[in-house]
N, C-alpha and C positions, 0 to 999 in steps of 0.2 A: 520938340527937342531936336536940335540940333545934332549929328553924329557926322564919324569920318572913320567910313567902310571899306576898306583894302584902297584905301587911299582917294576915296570919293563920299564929297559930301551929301546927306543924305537927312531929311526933315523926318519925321516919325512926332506922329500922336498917339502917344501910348501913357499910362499911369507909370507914374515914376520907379514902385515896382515890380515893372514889369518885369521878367529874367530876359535879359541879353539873347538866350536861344531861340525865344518866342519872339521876339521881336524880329531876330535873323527871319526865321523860318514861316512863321503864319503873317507877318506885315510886309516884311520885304521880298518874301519867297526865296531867300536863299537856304536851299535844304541840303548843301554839304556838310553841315553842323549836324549830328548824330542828336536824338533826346537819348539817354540809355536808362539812368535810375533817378533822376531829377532830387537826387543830393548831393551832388559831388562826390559820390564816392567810385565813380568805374571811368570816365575822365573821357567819355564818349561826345561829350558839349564840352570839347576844350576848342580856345581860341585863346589869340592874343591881344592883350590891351596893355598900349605902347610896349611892345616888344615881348612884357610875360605873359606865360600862359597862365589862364584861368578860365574854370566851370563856369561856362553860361546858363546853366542848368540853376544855378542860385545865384548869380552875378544880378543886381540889377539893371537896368538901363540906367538909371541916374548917374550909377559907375563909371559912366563910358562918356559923360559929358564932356568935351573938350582934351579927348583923350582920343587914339585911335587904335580902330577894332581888326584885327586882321585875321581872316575866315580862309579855310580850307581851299577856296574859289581864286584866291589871292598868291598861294604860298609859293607859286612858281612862277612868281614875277621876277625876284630877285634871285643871285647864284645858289644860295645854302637852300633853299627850298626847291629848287630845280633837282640841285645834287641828294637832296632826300627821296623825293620822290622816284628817279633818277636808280636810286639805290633801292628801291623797296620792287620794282619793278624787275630790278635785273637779280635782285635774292629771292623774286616769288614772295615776299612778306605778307600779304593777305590770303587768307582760307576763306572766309567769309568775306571780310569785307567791312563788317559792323562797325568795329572801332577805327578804322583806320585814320578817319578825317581827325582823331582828333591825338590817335597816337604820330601821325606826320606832323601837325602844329605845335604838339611838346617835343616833337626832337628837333624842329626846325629849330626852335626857342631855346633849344639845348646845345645846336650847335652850333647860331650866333653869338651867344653869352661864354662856350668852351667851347673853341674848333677842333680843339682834340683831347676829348673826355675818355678818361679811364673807365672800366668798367662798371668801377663803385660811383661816380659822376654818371653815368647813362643808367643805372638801378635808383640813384637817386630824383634823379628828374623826370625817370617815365614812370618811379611809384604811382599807384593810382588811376593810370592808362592799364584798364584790366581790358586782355583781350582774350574773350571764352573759348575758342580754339586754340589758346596755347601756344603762339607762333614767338615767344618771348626772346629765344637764341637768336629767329632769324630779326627779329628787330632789332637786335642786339647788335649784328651782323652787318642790319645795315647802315646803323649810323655811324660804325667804324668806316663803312667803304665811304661814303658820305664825308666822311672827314678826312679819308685821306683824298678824294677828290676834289675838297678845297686845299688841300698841301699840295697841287701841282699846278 
């Protein structure tokens, strides 16, 4: 199968079920993609395919044919993903560390789609990005600063 990985084409023999994650992380070894509960439901295996974010953790490769995958390793290629990160850095936004690959990929994806989201728009699109230390304000915190550092 054919794929195109943070902008680089890449061959993968895998069963067409395979989940997106597994394929990231045990064939290709890129392990910036978190496993965290392998249902979608805590958003730890988020990445973006063509631009939305989605759970690799149940996505499966077939998903991704002719489509392109953009991974945690990738996200500060472009300005909004510099400016995210950029911003999670200078708020302190990680305690652990655990989620963070893939709560930066829903807000990247949040802030190309709405460069300046209200706060019911950033509750709505990091739903689901559970982070078990509780850093939720300063996430919150950063994807404002993040957007106002694409307004200059």
């Amino acid at each position: 199968m054919k794929l195109t990985i943070n902008g680089e084409s890449r061959q993968v023999d895998v069963p067409a079920d395979t989940p997106i994650l597994w394929t990231l992380r045990d064939v290709l070894g890129m392990t910036g993609t978190k496993f965290g509960c392998g249902k979608a439901l805590c958003g730890a295996c988020t990445v973006m395919l063509d631009g939305q974010p989605i759970r690799s953790c149940v996505t499966p490769i077939s998903a991704a044919e002719n489509k392109k995958i953009t991974t945690i390793e990738a996200i500060s290629e472009d300005k909004v993903g510099q400016a995210v990160q950029e911003a999670w850095q200078s708020i302190n936004v990680p305690q652990c560390g655990y989620c963070q690959s893939g709560q930066i990929v829903a807000a990247t994806a949040l802030l190309r789609d709405n460069p300046n989201p209200t706060d019911e728009d950033i509750d709505t699109a990091m739903s689901g990005n559970i982070c078990r230390c509780g850093t939720y304000t300063r996430i919150r915190a950063a994807i404002k600063q993040a957007a106002q550092q694409g307004d200059k």
